[in-house]
C-alpha positions, 0 to 999 in steps of 0.5 A: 192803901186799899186796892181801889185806891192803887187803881185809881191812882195807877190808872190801871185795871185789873181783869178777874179771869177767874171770875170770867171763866168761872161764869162761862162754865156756869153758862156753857149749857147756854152758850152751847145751846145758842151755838148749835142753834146758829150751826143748824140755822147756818146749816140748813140754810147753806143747803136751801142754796143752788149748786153753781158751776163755772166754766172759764174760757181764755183767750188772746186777742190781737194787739192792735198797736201799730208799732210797725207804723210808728217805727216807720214814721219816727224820723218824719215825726220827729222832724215835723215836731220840729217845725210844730206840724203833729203827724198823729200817734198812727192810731187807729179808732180801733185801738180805742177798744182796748180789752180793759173795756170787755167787761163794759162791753158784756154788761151793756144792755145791747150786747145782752139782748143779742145773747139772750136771743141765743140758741141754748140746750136746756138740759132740763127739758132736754131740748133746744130754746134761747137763752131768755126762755132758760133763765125764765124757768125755775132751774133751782137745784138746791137740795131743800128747795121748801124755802123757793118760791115759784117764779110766776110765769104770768108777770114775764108774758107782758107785751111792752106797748111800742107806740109813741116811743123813739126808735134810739130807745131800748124797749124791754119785756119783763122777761127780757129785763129778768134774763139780762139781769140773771146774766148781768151777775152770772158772766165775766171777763177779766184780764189774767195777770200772768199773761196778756189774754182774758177769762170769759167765765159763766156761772150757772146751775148747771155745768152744761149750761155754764160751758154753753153760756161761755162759749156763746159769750165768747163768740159773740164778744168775737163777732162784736169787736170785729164788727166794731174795727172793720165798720167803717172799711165794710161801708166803703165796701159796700159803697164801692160795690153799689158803684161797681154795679152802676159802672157795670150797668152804664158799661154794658149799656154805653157796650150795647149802644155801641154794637147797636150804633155799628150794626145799623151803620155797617156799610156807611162811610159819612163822617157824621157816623164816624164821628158819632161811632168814635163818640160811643167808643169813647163813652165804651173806654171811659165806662169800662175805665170807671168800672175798673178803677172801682173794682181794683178799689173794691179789691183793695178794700175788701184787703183792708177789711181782711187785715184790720180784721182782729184775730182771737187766739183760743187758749183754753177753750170752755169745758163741761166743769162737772165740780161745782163752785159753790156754795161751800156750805162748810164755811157758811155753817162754820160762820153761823157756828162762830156768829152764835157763839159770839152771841152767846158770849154777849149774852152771858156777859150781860147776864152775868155778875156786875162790872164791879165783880168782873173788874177787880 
């Protein structure tokens, strides 16, 4: 029984590796010249790529669990269950802003457009601008730079018209929509695993800038939660303090009448002026109540502004990174080497001698 009767009733193939290394040798000129093709490609485009640096910044934010407030109120928890009357969980609203929505929270166009109107040293033209005027310049610092084009200043100087648009709505420039789209893939925050805290970093061309860029994130990020957790008690501060100043203006006034009242009536004895004198005392006593009810009020809250004011723990502050993150341009021309050498191997097998010889 011949050879392709046993393997059609076995089922089985069989691969000639001889004559498959015997056609790579005969292409190796080829295969080598197709490779070296794809590392110099990979090579040189791996240099046409900007030098990046990060800078990372970890910080502890405060747990605002009110376990305190739980403990305190278990047993009455406990027992309003039992009668179907719910307490609560004695959450604040603040809690809702968990570190697990940080990322959101930088990426949202709000917080960006506050950022991009930041202060930043712009080591380029040694000099202090905003954060919208740096991105908007050409920062390339690729060692071959005749593949970049030119950024087109012209195109980011138009004026977004305003009229007929609502004021909830979030009017941008080109220059501003091109700044907070840089920044949208250049900043993070993730939450670190090992511990409880997050990592700010900030990827750019320049570590100077990076250490920057994490810094104002961080603050920002600071004075945003903050913001966010003592809003509502601010407004009733300031609630309190318009009234504290009305209660001090009809104090003085109702005072004023008073001393006026006497003045005028110091040696008059009729029960009319008594009367009259008591009822402008009362009005003294009852304004000098209010006034002080509502100061003690605003004492109290600007207390309770003090303690839902959230505290951040810097733990590793930004730092001036000089070591630069990427690209790694060993691994992308060790890519293109191996991609070319795969492509060479497709088309030696094509060129090579039919299936029927390879498979024997």
């Amino acid at each position: 029984m011949s050879t392709e009767n046993n393997i059609q009733e076995t089922g089985e193939i069989s691969i000639n590796f001889g004559e498959i290394f015997k056609s790579l040798k005969n292409n190796s000129l080829l295969i080598l010249l197709i490779s070296v093709i794809f590392t110099g490609i990979g090579g040189l485009y791996s240099f046409t790529l900007d030098n990046e640096y990060e800078s990372i910044a970890k910080v502890l934010p405060e747990s605002t669990s009110n376990s305190g407030l739980s403990g305190n109120l278990g047993g009455l928890s406990s027992l309003a269950g039992l009668a179907g009357i719910s307490l609560g969980n004695g959450q604040s609203n603040g809690d809702l802003l968990t570190p697990g929505l940080y990322p959101n929270i930088i990426q949202s166009s709000p917080f960006l457009r506050e950022l991009i109107v930041q202060k930043l040293y712009n080591p380029k033209t040694k000099s202090w601008g905003t954060v919208k005027d740096y991105l908007n310049q050409d920062n390339s610092n690729a060692p071959i730079l005749f593949f970049k084009e030119k950024k087109s200043t012209k195109v980011l100087d138009k004026v977004i018209p305003l009229r007929g648009m609502s004021s909830d709505l979030l009017a941008l420039s080109p220059a501003e929509a091109n700044a907070m789209g840089i920044l949208k893939t250049a900043i993070k925050i993730e939450t670190d695993k090992k511990s409880p805290a997050i990592l700010i970093s900030a990827k750019f061309n320049d570590p100077l800038v990076a250490a920057n860029m994490t810094s104002l994130i961080q603050n920002q990020l600071t004075k945003y939660i903050i913001s966010y957790r003592t809003e509502k008690s601010r407004k009733e501060m300031q609630f309190l303090q318009a009234r504290k100043n009305d209660a001090r203006k009809r104090y003085d006034l109702a005072l004023f009448s008073l001393s006026n009242y006497k003045d005028q009536n110091r040696n008059v004895f009729k029960y009319v002026a008594r009367d009259q004198e008591k009822k402008l005392q009362y009005e003294v006593d009852l304004a000098f109540n209010i006034y002080s009810t509502l100061s003690s009020q605003l004492t109290e809250a600007k207390i309770k502004i003090q303690k839902e004011t959230p505290l951040f723990k810097i733990l590793e502050p930004a730092q001036v990174n000089p070591s630069k993150v990427g690209p790694n341009r060993t691994l992308i021309t060790l890519g293109a080497m191996f991609f070319g050498l795969f492509i060479s191997l497709i088309i030696v097998f094509f060129k090579s001698v039919n299936l029927k010889e390879l498979l024997s």
